[in-house]
N, C-alpha and C positions, 0 to 999 in steps of 0.2 A: 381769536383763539381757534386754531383748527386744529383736528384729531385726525389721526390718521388710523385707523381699522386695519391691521396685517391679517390675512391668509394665514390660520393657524399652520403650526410645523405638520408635514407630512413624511415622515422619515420613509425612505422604500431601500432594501438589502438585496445584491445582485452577486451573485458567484460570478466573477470575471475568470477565473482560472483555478482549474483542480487537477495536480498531479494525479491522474487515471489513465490505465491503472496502474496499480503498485503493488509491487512484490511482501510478502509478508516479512517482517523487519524491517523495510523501509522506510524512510519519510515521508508523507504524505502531504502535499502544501498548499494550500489554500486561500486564496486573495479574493477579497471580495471590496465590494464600492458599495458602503452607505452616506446616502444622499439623505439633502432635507429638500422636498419640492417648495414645502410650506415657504412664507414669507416671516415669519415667526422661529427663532430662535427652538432650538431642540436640545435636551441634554436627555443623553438614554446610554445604558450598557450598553458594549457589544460583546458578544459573548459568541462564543466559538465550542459547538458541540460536535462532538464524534460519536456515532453510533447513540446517540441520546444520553452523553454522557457530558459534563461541560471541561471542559480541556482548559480555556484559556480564557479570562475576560478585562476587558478595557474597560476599565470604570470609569461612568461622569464624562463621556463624551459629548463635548457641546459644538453644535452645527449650527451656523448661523442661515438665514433664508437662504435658500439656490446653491447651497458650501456641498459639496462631497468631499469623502475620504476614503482610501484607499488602506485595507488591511490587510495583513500575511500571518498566515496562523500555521504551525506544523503540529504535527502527531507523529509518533513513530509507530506503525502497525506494528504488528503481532499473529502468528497461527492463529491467533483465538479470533482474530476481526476477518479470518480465509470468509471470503461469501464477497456478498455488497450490504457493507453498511453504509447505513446514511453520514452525510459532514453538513451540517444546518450551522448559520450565522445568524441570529436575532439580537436585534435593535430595538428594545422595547415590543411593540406588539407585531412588528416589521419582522419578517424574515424569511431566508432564501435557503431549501432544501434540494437534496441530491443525493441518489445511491453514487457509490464508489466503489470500481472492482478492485479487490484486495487478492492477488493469486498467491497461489502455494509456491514457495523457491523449487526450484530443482531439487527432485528428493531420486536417487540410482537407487536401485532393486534388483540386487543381485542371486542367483538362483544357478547354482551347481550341475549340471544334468549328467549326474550318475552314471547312466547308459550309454552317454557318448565319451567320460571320461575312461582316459586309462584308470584301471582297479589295482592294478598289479603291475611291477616294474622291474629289472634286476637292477641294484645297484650300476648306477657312472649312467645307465638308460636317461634320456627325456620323456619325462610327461607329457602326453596331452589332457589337460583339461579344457571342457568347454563350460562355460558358465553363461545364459540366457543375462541381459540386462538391460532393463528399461527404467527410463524418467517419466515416475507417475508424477513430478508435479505439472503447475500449470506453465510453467516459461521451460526455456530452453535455457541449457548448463553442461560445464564442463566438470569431469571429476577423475582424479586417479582409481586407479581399479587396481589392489594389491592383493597379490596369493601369494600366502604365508603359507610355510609349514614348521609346523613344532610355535607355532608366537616368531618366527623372521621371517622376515620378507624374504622370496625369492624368486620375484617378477615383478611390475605392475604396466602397467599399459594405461594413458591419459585416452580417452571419449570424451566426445562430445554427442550428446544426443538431443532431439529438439524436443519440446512438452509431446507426453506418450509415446515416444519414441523410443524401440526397443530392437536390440541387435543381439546377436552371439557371436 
């Protein structure tokens, strides 16, 4: 009769790939490899947190000695995750942490300047107005730019400006 003694399971959790950074409203996607180094058979969650919050988990995952797997998890950000929050994947008492830049969309800011616009016009005349406008967010974006009078349009002009980036 012989025995043979296994190398208890050693599970270890590795982020192989994280969509960074990401725009707020976008998908964020995260693939990670958990492995069993052990010799011994493993069964553990995998559980997929955002910002310390748990998003998604794979229950009862069993790994046999030397076996890795390969996960894909998304989230969709939000304004509210604008910063770096963390995206952690734990495997039982295993697991693999990271901030993630989450940027603001292109947000235009538009600003009128009074003093350089025409005030006063005679009827059938053109306007000049000048209006200041920058992209306080963090990426670079395109947006229509419409000056109405009375609630209709009656102009707009397409910009593009890059993150902070501001023209008249």
């Amino acid at each position: 009769l012989s025995v043979d003694i296994l190398e208890e399971a050693n599970v270890n959790v590795e982020l192989v790939e994280v969509s960074d950074p990401v725009v707020a409203g976008e998908q964020l996607t995260v693939t990670a490899n958990v492995s069993n180094a052990g010799e011994a058979n493993a069964t553990e969650n995998v559980e997929f947190l955002f910002n310390g919050t748990s998003v998604e988990t794979e229950a009862d995952v069993t790994l046999q000695g030397g076996e890795a797997q390969t996960f894909d998890f998304n989230v969709t950000t939000e304004e509210s995750d604008i910063g770096e929050p963390n995206v952690t994947v734990r495997a039982g008492a295993a697991e693999a942490r990271r901030a993630v830049t989450v940027q603001s969309p292109p947000d235009f800011q538009v600003d009128v300047d009074e003093d350089a616009s025409d005030s006063a016009i005679a009827l059938g005349e053109t306007a000049t107005i000048v209006a200041n406008i920058e992209n306080v967010g963090d990426v670079n974006g395109t947006q229509t730019i419409d000056l109405q009078l009375d609630g209709e349009s009656v102009d707009s002009e397409t910009i593009a400006l890059n993150a902070t980036e501001n023209r008249t």
